[in-house]
C-alpha positions in Angstrom: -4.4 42.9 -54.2 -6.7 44.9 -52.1 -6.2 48.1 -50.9 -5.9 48.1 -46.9 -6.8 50.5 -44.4 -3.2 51.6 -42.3 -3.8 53.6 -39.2 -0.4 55.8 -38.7 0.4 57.0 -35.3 2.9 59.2 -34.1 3.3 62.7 -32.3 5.2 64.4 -35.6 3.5 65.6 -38.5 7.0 65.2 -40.6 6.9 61.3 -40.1 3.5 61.0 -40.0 3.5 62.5 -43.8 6.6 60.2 -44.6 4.9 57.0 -43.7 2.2 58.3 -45.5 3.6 58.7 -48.9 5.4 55.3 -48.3 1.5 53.5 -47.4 0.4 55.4 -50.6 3.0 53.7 -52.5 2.3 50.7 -51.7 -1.0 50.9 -53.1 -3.1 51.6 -50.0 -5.1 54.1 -48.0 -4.6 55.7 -44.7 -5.4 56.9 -41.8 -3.5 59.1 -39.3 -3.6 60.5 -35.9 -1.2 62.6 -33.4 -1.9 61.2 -30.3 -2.7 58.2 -27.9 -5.4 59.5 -26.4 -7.1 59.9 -30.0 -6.4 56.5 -30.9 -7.8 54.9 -28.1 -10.9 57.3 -28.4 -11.2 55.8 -31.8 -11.1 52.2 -30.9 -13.0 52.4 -27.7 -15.8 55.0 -28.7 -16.1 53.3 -32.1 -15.7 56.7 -33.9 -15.3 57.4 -37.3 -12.7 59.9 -38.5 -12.6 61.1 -42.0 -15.3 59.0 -43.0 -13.4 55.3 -41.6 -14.7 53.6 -38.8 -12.4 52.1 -36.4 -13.7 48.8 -38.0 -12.2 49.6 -41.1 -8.5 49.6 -39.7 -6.3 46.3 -40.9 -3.2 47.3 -39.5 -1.8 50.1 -36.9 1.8 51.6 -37.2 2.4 52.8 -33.5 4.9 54.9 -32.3 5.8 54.1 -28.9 6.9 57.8 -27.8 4.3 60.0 -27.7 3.5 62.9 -25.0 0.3 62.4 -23.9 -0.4 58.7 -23.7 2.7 56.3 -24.9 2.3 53.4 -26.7 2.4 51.0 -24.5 -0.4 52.3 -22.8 -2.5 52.6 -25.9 -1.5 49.4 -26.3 -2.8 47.9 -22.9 -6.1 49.9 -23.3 -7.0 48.8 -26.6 -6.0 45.5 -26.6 -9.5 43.6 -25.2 -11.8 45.1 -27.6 -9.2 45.1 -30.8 -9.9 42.3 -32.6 -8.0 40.9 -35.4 -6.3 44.1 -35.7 -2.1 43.9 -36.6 -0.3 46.5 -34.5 3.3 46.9 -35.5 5.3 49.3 -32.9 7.9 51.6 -34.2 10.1 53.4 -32.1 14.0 55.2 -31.5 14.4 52.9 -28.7 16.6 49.9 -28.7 15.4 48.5 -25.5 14.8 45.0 -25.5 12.4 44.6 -22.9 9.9 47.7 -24.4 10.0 45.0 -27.6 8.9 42.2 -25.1 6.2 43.7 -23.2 4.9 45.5 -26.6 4.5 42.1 -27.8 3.2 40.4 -24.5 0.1 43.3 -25.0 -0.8 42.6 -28.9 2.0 44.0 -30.7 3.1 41.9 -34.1 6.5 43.4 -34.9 8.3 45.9 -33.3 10.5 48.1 -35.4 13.8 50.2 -34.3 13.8 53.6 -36.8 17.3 53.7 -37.1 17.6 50.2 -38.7 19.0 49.5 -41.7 16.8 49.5 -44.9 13.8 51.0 -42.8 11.8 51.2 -45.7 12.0 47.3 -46.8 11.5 46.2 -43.0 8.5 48.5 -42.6 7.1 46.9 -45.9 7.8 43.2 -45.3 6.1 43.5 -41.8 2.9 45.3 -43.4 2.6 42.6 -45.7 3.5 39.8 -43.1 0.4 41.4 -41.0 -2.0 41.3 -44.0 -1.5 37.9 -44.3 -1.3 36.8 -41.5 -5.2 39.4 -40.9 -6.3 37.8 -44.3 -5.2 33.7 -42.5 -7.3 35.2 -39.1 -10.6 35.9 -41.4 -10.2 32.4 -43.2 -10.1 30.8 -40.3 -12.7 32.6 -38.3 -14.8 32.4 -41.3 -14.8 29.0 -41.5 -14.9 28.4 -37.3 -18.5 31.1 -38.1 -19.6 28.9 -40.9 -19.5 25.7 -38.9 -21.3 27.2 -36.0 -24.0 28.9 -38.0 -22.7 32.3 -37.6 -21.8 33.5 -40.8 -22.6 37.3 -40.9 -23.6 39.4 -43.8 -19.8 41.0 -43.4 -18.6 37.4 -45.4 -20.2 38.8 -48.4 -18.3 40.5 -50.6 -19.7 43.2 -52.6 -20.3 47.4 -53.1 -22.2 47.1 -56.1 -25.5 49.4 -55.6 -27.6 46.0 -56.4 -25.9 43.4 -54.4 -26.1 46.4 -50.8 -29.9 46.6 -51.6 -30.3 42.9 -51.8 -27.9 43.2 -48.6 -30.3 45.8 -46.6 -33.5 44.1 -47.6 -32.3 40.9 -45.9 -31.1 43.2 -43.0 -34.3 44.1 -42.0 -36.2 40.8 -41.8 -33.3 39.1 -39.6 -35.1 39.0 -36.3 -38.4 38.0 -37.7 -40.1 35.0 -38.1 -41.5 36.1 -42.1 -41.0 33.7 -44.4 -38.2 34.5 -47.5 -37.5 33.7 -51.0 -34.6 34.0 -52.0 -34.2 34.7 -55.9 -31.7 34.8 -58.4 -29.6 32.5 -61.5 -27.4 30.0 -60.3 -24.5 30.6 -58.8 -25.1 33.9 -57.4 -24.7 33.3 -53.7 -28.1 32.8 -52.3 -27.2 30.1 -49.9 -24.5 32.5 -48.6 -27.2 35.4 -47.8 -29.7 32.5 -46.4 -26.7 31.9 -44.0 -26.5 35.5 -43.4 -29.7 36.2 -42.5 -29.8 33.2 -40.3 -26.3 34.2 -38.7 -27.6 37.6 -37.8 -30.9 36.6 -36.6 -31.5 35.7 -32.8 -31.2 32.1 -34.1 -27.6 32.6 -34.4 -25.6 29.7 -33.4 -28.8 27.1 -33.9 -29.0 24.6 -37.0 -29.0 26.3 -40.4 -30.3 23.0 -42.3 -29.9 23.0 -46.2 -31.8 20.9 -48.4 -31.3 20.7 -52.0 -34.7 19.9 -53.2 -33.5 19.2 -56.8 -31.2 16.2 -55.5 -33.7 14.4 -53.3 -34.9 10.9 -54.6 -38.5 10.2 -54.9 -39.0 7.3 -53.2 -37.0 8.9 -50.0 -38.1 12.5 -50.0 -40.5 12.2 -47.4 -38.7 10.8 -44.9 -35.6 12.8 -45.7 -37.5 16.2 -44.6 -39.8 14.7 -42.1 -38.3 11.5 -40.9 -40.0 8.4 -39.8 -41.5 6.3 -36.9 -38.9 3.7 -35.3 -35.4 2.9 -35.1 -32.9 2.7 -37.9 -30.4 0.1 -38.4 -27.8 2.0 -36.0 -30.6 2.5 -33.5 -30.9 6.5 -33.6 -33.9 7.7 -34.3 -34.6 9.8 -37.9 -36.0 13.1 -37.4 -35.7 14.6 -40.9 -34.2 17.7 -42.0 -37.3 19.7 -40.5 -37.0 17.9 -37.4 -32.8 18.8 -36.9 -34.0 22.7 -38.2 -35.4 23.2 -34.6 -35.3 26.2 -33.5 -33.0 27.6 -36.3 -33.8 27.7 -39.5 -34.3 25.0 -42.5 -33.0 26.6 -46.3 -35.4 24.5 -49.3 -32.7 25.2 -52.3 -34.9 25.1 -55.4 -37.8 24.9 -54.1 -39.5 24.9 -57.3 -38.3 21.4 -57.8 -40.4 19.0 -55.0 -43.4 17.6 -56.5 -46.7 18.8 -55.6 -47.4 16.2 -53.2 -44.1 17.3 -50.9 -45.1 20.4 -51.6 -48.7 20.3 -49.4 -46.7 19.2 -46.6 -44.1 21.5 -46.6 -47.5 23.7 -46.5 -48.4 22.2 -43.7 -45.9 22.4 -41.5 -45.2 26.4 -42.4 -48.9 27.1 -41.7 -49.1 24.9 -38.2 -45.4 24.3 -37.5 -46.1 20.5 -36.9 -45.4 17.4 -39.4 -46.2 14.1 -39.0 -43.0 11.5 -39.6 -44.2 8.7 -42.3 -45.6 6.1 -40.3 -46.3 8.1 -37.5 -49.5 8.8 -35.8 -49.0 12.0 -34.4 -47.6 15.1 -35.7 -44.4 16.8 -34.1 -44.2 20.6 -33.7 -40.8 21.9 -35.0 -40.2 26.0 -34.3 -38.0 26.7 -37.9 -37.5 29.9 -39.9 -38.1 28.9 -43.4 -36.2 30.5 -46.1 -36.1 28.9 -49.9 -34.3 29.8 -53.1 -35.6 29.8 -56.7 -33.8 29.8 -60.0 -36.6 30.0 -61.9 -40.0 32.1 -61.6 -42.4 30.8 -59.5 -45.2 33.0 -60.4 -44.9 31.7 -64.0 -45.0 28.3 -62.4 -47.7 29.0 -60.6 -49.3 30.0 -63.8 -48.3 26.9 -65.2 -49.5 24.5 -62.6 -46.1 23.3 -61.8 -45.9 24.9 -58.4 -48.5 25.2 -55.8 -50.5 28.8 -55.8 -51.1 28.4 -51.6 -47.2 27.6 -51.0 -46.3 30.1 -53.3 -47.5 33.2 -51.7 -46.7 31.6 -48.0 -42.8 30.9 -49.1 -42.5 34.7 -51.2 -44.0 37.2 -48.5 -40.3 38.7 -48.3 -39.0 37.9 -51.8 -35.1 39.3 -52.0 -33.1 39.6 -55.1 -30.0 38.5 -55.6 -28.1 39.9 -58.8 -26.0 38.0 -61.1 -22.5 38.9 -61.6 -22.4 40.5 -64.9 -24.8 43.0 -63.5 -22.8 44.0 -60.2 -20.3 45.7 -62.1 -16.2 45.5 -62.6 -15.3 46.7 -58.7 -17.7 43.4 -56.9 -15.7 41.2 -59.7 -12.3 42.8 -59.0 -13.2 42.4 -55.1 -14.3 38.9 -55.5 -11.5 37.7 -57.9 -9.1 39.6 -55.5 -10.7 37.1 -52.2 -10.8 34.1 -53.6 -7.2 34.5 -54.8 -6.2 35.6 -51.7 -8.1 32.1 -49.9 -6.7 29.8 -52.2 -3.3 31.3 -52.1 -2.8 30.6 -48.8 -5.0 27.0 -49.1 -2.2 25.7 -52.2 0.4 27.4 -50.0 1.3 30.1 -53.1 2.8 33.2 -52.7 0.3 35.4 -54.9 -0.1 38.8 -54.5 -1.8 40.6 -57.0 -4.3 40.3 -60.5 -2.6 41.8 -63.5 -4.4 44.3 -65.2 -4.9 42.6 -68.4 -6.2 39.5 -66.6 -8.8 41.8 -64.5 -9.7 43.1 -68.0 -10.1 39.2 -68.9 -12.9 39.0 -66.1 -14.7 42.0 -66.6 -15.5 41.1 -69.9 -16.3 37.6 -70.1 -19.9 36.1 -69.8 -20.3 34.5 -66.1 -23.1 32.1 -67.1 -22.8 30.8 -63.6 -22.1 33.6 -61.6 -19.5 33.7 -58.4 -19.5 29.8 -58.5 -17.8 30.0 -61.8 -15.4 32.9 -61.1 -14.6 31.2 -57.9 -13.9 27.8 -59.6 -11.8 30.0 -62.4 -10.0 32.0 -59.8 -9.0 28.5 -58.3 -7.5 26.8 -61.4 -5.5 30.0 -62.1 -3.8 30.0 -58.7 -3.2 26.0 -59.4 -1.5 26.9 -62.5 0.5 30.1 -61.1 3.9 29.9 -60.6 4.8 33.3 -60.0 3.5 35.8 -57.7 1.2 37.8 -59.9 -2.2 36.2 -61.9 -1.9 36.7 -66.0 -4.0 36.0 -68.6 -2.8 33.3 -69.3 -3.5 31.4 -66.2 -7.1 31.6 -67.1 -6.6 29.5 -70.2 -10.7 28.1 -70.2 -11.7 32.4 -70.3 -9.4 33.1 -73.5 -10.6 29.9 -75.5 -14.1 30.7 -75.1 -15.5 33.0 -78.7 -17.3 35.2 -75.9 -14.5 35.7 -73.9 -13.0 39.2 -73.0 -10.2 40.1 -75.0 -11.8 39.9 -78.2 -15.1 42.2 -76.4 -12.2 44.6 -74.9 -10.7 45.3 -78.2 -14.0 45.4 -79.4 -15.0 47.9 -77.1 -12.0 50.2 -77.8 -12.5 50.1 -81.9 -16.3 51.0 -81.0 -15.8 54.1 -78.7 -12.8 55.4 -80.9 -12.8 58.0 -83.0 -11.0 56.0 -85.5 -12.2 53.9 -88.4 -11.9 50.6 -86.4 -12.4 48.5 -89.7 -9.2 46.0 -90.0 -6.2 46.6 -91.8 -6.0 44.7 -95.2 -3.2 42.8 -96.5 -4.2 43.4 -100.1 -4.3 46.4 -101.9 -7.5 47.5 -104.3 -5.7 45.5 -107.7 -6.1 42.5 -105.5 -2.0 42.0 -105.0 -0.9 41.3 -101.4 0.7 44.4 -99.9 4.4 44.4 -98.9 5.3 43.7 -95.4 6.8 47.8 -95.3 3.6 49.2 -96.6 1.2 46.9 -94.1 3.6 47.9 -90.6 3.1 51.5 -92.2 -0.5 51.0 -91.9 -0.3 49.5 -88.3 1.6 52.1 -86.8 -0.2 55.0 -88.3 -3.4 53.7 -87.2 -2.3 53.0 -83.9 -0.6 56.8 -83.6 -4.2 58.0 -84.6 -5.5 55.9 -81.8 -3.3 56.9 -79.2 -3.1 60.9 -80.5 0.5 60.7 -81.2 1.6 59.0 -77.9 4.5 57.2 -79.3 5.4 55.5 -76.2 1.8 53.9 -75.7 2.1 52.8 -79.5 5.5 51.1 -78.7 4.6 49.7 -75.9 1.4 48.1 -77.7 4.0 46.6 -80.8 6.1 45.6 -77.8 9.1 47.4 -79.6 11.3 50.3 -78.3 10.5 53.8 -78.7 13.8 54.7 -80.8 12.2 52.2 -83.5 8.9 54.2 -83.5 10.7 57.7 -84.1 12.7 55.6 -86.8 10.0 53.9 -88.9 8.2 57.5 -88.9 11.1 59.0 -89.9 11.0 57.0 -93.1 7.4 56.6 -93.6 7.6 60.2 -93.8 10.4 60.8 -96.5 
C-alpha cells in the first residue's frame, strides 16, 4: 500500500539505525530524531526537517527514556496540537502505570523492548496504527464533507498537472470571481468545486450542487429559483439559489440549461437577485458561483448553443482539470492505493496491498471515464478479493476489454526491445507444423535474448525452475 512517514525517536544512534532498517523493510520512509526537546520543536514550531514537515508524520515510535526531556513529557506537550497522529511508546521499562498514564496522554500502544518477537509486535502495532490513521481520515472526511469543509488535502494527486490545477484554484479561494471548472467526465471537478468552497471564508456554509443535465423542463425554474406560496407540507420553496446563501451554488454542466434558464442564471450573477416564479419581487441571494463543463463552451458559443454574455461572466477563472491517462502512473497508483484502502475497511476486508502486475493492469488501460471509473473498478475488485493482496484477476472487466493493459504492456516491451518482437511461428518455411522441441527452443532462446542471458528472469517468466532452464540449453546446444 502506501508508503508512510514513521518518526523514530530515541536517545541512541544504534537503535535508532535498527528501527530504521526494520521501517525500511517494511516498505516505508523515515524520519528520526535524538531528543525530546527536538521532537516537540518539530511539532510545536511546525518545522520541517530533511525536507518533511511535521504534517507529514503518520505514526511516532517514542522512547520513553531519554535525557533531556522523557517521553512522557513530550508526550503531554504535544498532545493538544497533534492531531490524528499514532504514537506508539517503546521503552526497557516494565512498569505498569508508565503504560497507563502514556496511554491516558495519546499514546496507542506501548511496547516493552525486551519482549518476545520484538520485531513482529513492533510491526503489528505499526500496521494497527495505519489503519486505525487511515479509519480517522475516512471518518473525518466524511464528518468535512457533510459540513462543507472538504479541503483541497482530500485530493489525491502529485502529478505536475493535477498541482497546477490545484494552485490555480488556491489562489481564487477567498474571492468572490466567478469559476469554470473544466475537464472530461469523471475527472473530479465536483471534488475541487468543494475544495475551493471548503477553503474559502465560506467554509462551513451550503455548498449547493445542481446537475443541470438532470433537471426537467417543466420544473427547472422553480428548482433553481423557487416559487411564491406554500407547498403541500407548508414550507416554503426557496430554490437551489435561494439555500446557496451565503455559500456557494456548483451548476454541473452548465452547458446543458436551455437558453432561457440561462438569462436568469445571468441575472442573478450580474445583480445577485432572482425573482421566484410567481413572485413579484426579486430576492437577493449572496452565492459564489462556480460551474463545470465537459464540453467547450467557446465552441458552443460559436455554435449558438450557449449564451456569449453568460459565457464570459461564468469563465473569468477557467481551471483545468486533467484526465487520468494524462496524470501519469504515480496519481493512478496513489488513487487505486485510497480507494482500496476506503473500501477495505467499508466491506470489512483485510487488503493490504496492489500487486505489481495488477498496477501494471491500470496504468495501461484506457480510463474513458476518469477516477469515477477506477474508483468503481477499484470497488468490484475489493468485492471479489478474498485474499489480502489485489491481482489481475480481480479486475476481470480491465483484462476482457481489446484495449486493456496487458496486451499494451507486452506491447510496449516487444517495441522498446532490441529484439525482433515479431511472433514465434508454429510452422516452418515448407509449410509443416514445427515439433513441440523445436518451438520451446525458439521460446526460450528468444526470451534469453530478451532478458541478456538472465536465466532466472526467463524461468520465472515460463513459470518453470531454473535447473530446467540450464537443462533444455544444455541440449539445445548439443
Amino acid at each position: 500500500m502506501a508508503k508512510r512517514m514513521i518518526l523514530i525517536v530515541d536517545d541512541e544512534p544504534t537503535q535508532r539505525k535498527i528501527i530504521g532498517k526494520f521501517i525500511d523493510s517494511l516498505g516505508h520512509n523515515y524520519l528520526d530524531m535524538s531528543s525530546g526537546m527536538e521532537v516537540v520543536d518539530f511539532f510545536m514550531n511546525k518545522k520541517t526537517v530533511k525536507g518533511v514537515s511535521c504534517n507529514e508524520i503518520d505514526v511516532m515510535l517514542l522512547d520513553l527514556s531519554m535525557p533531556d526531556l522523557d517521553g512522557l513529557e513530550v508526550l503531554k506537550q504535544i498532545s493538544p496540537i497533534k492531531g490524528d497522529l499514532q504514537v506508539i511508546v517503546l521503552t526497557a521499562n516494565q512498569d505498569v502505570n508508565l503504560a497507563i498514564t502514556a496511554i491516558n496522554y495519546g499514546a496507542i500502544d506501548y511496547i516493552v523492548k525486551g519482549e518476545k518477537d520484538i520485531i513482529a509486535r513492533i510491526t503489528a502495532s505499526i500496521n494497527n496504527a495505519i489503519e486505525k490513521k487511515n479509519l480517522k481520515y475516512q471518518v473525518s472526511h466524511l464528518a468535512r464533507k457533510g459540513k462543507d469543509q472538504v479541503a483541497f488535502s482530500d485530493i489525491i494527486g502529485q502529478s505536475e498537472s493535477m498541482l497546477n490545477a490545484i494552485r490555480l484554484a488556491k489562489k481564487v479561494t477567498n474571492s468572490n470571481i466567478p469559476i469554470l471548472v473544466e475537464g472530461s467526465n469523471g475527472v473530479g471537478k465536483e471534488i475541487l468545486a468543494r475544495a475551493i468552497h471548503g477553503s474559502s471564508n465560506r467554509s462551513g456554509k451550503p455548498f449547493v450542487c445542481v446537475e443541470c443535465d438532470l433537471l426537467k423542463n417543466n420544473t427547472v425554474e422553480e428548482e433553481l429559483f423557487g416559487f411564491e406560496g406554500q407547498i403541500a407540507s407548508g414550507a416554503r420553496n426557496i430554490g437551489k439559489v435561494g439555500e446557496a446563501n451565503m455559500g456557494t451554488i456548483f451548476f454541473e454542466k452548465i452547458d446543458a440549461l436551455k437558453t432561457e434558464v440561462q438569462v436568469k442564471i445571468l441575472r442573478f450573477m450580474q445583480e445577485g437577485e432572482y425573482t421566484p416564479v410567481g413572485a413579484k419581487m426579486p430576492i437577493r441571494s449572496n452565492a459564489r458561483v462556480i460551474a463545470s463543463s465537459t464540453r467547450d463552451l467557446g465552441k458552443l458559443v460559436s455554435l449558438k448553443k450557449f449564451r456569449e454574455d453568460l459565457y464570459y461572466r461564468v469563465a473569468t477563472f477557467p481551471i483545468k482539470v486533467p484526465d487520468l491517462k494524462d496524470r501519469g502512473e504515480d496519481d493512478i497508483r496513489l488513487l487505486a492505493e485510497n480507494f482500496c484502502r476506503d473500501f477495505s475497511i467499508n466491506e470489512n476486508k483485510k487488503i493490504k496491498a496492489i500487486s505489481q502486475d495488477a498496477l501494471y493492469l491500470l496504468y495501461n488501460y484506457d480510463w474513458e471515464d476518469n477516477v469515477r471509473q477506477l474508483k468503481n473498478s477499484v470497488f468490484r475488485a475489493v468485492v471479489l478479493c478474498d485474499s489480502d493482496v489485489l491481482k489481475p484477476e480481480h479486475f476481470p472487466q480491465l483484462l476482457n476489454k481489446e484495449n486493456n493493459s496487458m496486451t499494451k504492456a507486452k506491447s510496449a516491451i516487444k517495441k522498446n526491445s532490441d529484439v525482433n518482437s515479431e511472433l514465434i511461428d508454429i510452422f516452418d518455411d515448407e509449410g509443416q507444423c514445427k515439433t513441440i522441441d523445436l518451438i520451446e527452443e525458439e521460446i526460450i532462446r528468444r526470451l534469453v535474448d530478451i532478458y541478456n542471458g538472465n536465466l532466472s528472469e526467463v524461468a520465472k517468466q515460463l513459470d518453470i525452475g531454473r535447473s530446467t532452464i540450464y537443462r533444455k540449453l544444455k541440449i539445445i546446444n548439443e
